[in-house]
KOLDRENMI-556674 format. One record per residue (C-alpha): residue in one letter; x, y, z. Coordinates in pm, whole numbers, plus 32768, in hexadecimal, padded with zeros to 4 digits. Last residue first. Layout:
aXYZ ...
This chain:
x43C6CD175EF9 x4517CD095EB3 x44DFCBC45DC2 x45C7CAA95DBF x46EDCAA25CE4 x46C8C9945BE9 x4810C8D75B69 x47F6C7B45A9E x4875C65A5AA9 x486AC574596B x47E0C4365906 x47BDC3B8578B x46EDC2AA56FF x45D8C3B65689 x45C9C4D0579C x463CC47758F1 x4662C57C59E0 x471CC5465B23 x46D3C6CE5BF8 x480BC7785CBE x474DC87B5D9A x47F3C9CE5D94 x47BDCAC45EB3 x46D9CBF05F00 x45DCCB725FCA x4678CA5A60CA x4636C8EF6061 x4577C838615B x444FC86660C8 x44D1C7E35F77 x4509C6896037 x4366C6776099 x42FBC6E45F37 x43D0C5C35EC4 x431AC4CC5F93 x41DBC5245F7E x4224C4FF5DFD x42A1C3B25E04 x43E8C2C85E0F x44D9C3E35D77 x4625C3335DAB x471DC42F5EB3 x487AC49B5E35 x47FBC5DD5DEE x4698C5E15D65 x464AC4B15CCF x45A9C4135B7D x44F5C51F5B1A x4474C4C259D4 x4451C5A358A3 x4302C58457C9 x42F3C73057D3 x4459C7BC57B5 x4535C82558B4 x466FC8F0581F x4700C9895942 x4658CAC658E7 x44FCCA6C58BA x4521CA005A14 x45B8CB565A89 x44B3CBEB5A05 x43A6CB3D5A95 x428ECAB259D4 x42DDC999593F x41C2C8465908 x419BC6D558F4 x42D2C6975997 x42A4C4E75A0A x430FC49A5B92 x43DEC3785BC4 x440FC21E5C56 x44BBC0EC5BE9 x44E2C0E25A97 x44E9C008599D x4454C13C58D8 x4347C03E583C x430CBFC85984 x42E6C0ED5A5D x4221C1655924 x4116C0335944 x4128C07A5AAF x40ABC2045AA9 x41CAC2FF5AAA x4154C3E25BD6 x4124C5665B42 x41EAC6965B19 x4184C8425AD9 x42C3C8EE5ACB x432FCA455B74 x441CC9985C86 x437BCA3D5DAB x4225CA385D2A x424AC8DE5CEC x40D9C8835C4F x402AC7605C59 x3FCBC6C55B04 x3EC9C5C05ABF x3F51C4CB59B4 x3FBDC4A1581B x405AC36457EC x41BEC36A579F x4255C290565F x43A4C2425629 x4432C1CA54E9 x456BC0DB5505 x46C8C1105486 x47C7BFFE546E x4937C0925499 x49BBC0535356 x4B16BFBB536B x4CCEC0065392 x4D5EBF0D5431 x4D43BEBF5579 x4E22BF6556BB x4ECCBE7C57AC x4E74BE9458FD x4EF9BF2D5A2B x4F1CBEBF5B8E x4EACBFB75C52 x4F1ABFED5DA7 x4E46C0EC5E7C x4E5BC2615F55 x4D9BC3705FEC x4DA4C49B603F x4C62C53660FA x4B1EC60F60A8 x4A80C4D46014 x4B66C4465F28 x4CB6C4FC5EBC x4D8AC3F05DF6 x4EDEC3945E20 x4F1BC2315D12 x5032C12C5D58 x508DC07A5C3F x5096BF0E5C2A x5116BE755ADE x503BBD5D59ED x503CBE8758D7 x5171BF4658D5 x513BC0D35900 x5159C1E657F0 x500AC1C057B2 x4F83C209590B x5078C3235944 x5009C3C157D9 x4E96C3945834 x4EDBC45B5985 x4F8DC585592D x4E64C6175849 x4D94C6365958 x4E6AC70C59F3 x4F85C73F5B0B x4FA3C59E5B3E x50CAC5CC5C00 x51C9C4735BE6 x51C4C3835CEA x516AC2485C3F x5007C33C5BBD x4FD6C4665CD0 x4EA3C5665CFD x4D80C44A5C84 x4C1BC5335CE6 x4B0FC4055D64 x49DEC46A5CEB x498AC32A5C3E x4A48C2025D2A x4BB7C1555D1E x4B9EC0335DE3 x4CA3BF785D40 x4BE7BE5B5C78 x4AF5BF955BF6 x4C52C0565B63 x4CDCBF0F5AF1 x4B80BEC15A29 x4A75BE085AAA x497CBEEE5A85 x4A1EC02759AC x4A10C16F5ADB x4941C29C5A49 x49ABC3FF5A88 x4AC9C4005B17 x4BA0C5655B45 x4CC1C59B5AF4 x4DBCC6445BAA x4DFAC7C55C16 x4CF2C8E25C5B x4DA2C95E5D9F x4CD8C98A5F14 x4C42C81A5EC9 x4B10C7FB5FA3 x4A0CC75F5EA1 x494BC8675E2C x4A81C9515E46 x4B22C86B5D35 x49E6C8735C95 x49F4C9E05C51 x4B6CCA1B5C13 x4B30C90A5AFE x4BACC7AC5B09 x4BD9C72F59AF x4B27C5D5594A x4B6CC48B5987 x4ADBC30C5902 x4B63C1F1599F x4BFFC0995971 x4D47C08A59BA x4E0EC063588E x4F7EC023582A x500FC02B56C5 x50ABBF2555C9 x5140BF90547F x519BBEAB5369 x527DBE04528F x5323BD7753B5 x5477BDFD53F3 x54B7BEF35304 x533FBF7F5339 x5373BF5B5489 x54B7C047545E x53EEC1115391 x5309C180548B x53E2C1C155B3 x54BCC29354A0 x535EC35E5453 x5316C3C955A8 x547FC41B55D5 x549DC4DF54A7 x5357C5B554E3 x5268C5C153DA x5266C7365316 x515AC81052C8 x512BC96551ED x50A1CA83525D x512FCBD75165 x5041CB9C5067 x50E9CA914F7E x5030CA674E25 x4F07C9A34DF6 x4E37CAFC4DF3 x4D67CAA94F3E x4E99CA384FF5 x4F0BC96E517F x503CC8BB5104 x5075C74F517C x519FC6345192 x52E3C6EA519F x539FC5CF526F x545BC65053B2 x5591C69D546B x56C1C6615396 x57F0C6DA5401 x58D7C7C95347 x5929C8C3546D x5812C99C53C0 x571EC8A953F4 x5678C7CE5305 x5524C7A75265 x5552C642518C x549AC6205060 x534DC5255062 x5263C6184FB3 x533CC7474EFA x528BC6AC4DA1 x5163C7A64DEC x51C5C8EF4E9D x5290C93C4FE5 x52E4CA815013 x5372CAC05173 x5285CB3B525B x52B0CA25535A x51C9C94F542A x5258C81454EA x515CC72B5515 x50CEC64E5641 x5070C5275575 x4F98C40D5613 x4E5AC4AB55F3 x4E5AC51954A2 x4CEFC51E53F8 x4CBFC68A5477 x4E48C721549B x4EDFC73555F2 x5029C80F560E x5129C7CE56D0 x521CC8C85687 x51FACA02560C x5247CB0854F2 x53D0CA7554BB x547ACB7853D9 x54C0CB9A5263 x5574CB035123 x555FCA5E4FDF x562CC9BB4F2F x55E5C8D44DD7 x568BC7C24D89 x55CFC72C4C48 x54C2C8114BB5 x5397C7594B8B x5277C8014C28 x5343C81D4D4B x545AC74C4D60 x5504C74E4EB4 x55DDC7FD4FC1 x553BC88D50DB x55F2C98151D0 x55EBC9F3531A x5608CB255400 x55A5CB365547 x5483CBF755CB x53B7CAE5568A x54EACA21573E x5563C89756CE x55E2C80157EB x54FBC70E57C6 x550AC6D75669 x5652C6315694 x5724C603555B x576EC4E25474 x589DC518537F x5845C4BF5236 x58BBC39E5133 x59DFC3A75015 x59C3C24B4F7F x5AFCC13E4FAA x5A11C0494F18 x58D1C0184E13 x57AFBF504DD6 x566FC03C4E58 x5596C00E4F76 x546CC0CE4FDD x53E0C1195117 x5293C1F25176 x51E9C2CD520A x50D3C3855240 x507FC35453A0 x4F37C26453BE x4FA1C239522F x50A7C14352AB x5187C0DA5164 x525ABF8E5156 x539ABF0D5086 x52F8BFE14F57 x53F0BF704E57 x54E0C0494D7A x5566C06C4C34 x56AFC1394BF5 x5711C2694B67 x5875C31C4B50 x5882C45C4AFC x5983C4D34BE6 x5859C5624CEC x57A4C4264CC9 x56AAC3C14C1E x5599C2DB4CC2 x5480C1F94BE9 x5366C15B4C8D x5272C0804BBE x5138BFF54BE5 x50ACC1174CEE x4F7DC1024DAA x5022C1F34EC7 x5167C2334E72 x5173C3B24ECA x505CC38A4FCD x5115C2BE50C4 x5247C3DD50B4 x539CC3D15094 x54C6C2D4513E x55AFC2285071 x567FC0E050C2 x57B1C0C54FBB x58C9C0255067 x5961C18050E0 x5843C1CA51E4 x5754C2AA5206 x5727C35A5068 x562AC446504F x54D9C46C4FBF x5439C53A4EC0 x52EFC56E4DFC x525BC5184C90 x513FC45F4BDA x50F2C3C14ACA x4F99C3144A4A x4FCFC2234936 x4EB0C1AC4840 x4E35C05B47D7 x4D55BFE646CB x4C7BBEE8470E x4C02BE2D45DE x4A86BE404567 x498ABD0645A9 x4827BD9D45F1 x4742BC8A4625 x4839BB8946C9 x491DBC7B478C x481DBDA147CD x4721BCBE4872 x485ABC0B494A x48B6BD4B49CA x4749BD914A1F x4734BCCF4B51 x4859BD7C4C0C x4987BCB74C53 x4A5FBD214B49 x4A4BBE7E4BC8 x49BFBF5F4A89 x4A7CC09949F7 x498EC16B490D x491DC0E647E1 x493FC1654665 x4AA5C0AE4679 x4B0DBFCA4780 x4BF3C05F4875 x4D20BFEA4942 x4E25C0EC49EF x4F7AC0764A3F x501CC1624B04 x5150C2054AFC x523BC2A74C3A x5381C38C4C16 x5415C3DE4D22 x553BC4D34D4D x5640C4994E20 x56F7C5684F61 x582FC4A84FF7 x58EBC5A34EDC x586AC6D04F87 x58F0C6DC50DD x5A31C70950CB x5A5CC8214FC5 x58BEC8C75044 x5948C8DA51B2 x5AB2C9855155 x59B8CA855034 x58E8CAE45144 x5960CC3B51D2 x589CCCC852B0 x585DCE3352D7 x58FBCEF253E4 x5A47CF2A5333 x596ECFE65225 x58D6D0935320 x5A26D12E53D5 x5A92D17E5242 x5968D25B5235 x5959D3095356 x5B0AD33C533A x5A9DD3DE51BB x596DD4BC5268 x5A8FD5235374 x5B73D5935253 x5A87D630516E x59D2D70B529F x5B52D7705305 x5BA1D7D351AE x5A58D8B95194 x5A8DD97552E3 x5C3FD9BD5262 x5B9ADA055134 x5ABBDB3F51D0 x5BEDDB8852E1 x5CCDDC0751A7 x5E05DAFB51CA 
């Protein structure tokens, strides 16, 4: 063979072995999609929307309901709202699991099944705190999933959702695990999985299973300014969501600890401010009076490192643990208070209900101002009508930032110092005598209260 083809046949023949090594490489998910699929259902929700012509919708309660009924007599007319998602199939007598939002406000839930078959369904409870909910559905010997572990569930591995998006029953979609434990605003008590598999509307509620065929989460969320998947979509944990729905089985509804307190991250800053060599925990900011937290000795400033003897790494951590605990137990708390370890029994309460926090206007009096060179912000002595109004014991009112480092942690003028540290802010002579002894060049942790809300901030000191 000339040497020229011999060259060419030997560049075919390794790019054909390249090519048929990759293709053994990729995953095949055809096994997964045959067992898995027919536990998956579509949902089909309808609701029963009233309306009175030439007016808009009015609440039977209100005061001009009864106006428009006697005056201006016209027959409601009714109009259906439908919706779709997914859900899948947990147990072979008909109990469903999918998403709060799915069913929310709907009058009727219908759910197809793979072979056609369609049944109606009843909401047996939904937790919107999490997103999800149980249904029930009047059927036996029902194909049902395979419930995985999502913690031994790696970032990079591949998984799949099967769904309807936008409609189109049993869909597949695939990609790999982006994170874990992700913390979403509004969603404290969720540590999501994120993925980049394609998850659109109707995929809500579908199962996100491994390769191995198990189930390891609930597509919940997509992160999209078209409406369309972007790459960042959300699912719920399967264990989080099976310790809801079996209290939802069991009781209708969902019960959660509470302790009482108010946290925010710890930053590298204020974890130097207040001796911690590693920024992990959460740190309180305001202690509930006469909550489990208050009952236990647990202070503002104190940094919780352990919750029942689990890590508390983040902030995030902590709300979770609390939740996930049983109100009336005793849980033994490590918290970091004072330069030294520390640690207390709580016994937890029992979260309410969803409510309105009441929300009261503040008002701070304008005063003299003496100025904290050191901190760059000119403060003043709250004056006893504020002490009161703040129900507050002691504090120093920011009429005015100067620094930059003030202006960069946030401080605004008509915030209150409450303390610096883990030490109450009684006066100014006072304050001015603790940030003496605070070397020049480090971070001072400072309690600032703005509105109803308390939060530590992080001011290095000035050099100079």
């Amino acid at each position: 063979m000339p040497r020229k083809f011999s060259s060419l046949y030997a560049l075919y023949m390794g790019l054909l072995l390249s090519l048929s090594v990759q293709a053994k490489e990729l995953p095949d998910f055809t096994n997964l999609v045959e067992k898995q699929g027919p536990a998956v259902v579509n949902i089909s929700t309808t609701q029963i929307i009233r309306d009175t012509p030439g007016f808009p919708n009015i609440p039977e309660g209100d005061p001009f309901y009864e106006v428009f009924r006697r005056f201006a007599p016209q027959i409601p007319r009714e109009q259906e709202s439908q919706s779709l998602g997914s859900g899948f199939i947990i147990s072979a007598d008909g109990y469903i699991m999918t998403n709060a939002h799915v069913v929310d406000h709907a009058d009727k839930i219908t759910v197809r099944l793979t072979d056609k078959r369609e049944f109606s369904a009843k909401v047996i409870g939904a937790d919107r705190r999490t997103d999800v909910a149980l249904l029930k559905i009047e059927a036996s010997g029902l194909p049902k999933i395979n419930v995985g572990d999502p913690n031994k569930l790696k970032v990079g591995e591949w998984v799949v959702a099967i769904g309807s998006p936008f409609g189109f029953d049993s869909s597949v979609t695939a990609g790999i695990v982006s994170a874990k434990g992700r913390s979403l605003p509004q969603d404290n008590f969720v540590p999501f999985i994120q993925t980049d598999v394609a998850i659109n509307p109707g995929n809500s509620g579908g199962p996100l299973d491994k390769m191995n065929g198990e189930v390891v989460g609930i597509n919940s969320q997509i992160y999209t300014r078209s409406g369309g998947s972007m790459g960042l979509s959300f699912a719920i944990p399967i264990d989080v969501a099976t310790q809801v729905t079996e209290q939802l089985r069991s009781s209708g509804k969902v019960t959660r600890g509470r302790i009482g307190v108010t946290i925010q991250e710890l930053t590298r800053e204020l974890a130097e401010s207040f001796g911690l060599s590693k920024p992990n925990g959460a740190l309180i900011s305001s202690v509930e009076k006469g909550g489990a937290a208050d009952k236990a000795g647990i202070e503002v400033s104190d940094v919780i490192l352990t919750f029942d003897g689990k890590a508390v790494n983040n902030s995030a951590d902590l709300p979770r643990m609390v939740a996930a605990a049983k109100p009336g137990s005793k849980v033994a708390i490590g918290l970091w208070r004072k330069g030294a370890a520390k640690q207390v029994n709580v016994v937890i309460a029992e979260m309410p209900e969803d409510g309105k926090l009441a929300r009261a206007a503040r008002k701070l009096a304008d005063d003299v101002a003496e100025m904290i060179s050191r901190l760059g912000i000119a403060v003043s002595e709250l004056s006893r009508e504020q002490l009161q109004d703040l129900q507050v014991g002691g504090g120093l009112l920011v009429e005015d930032v100067k620094g930059p480092a003030a202006r960069a942690a946030g401080l605004q003028h008509g915030d209150v110092l409450l303390a610096i540290g883990n030490m109450p802010i009684r006066s100014l002579k006072q304050f001015n005598e603790i940030l003496k002894q605070v070397p020049k060049g480090r971070n001072v942790a400072l309690l600032v209260r703005r509105g109803d809300n308390a939060s530590y901030v992080a001011i290095r000191l000035d050099e100079k």
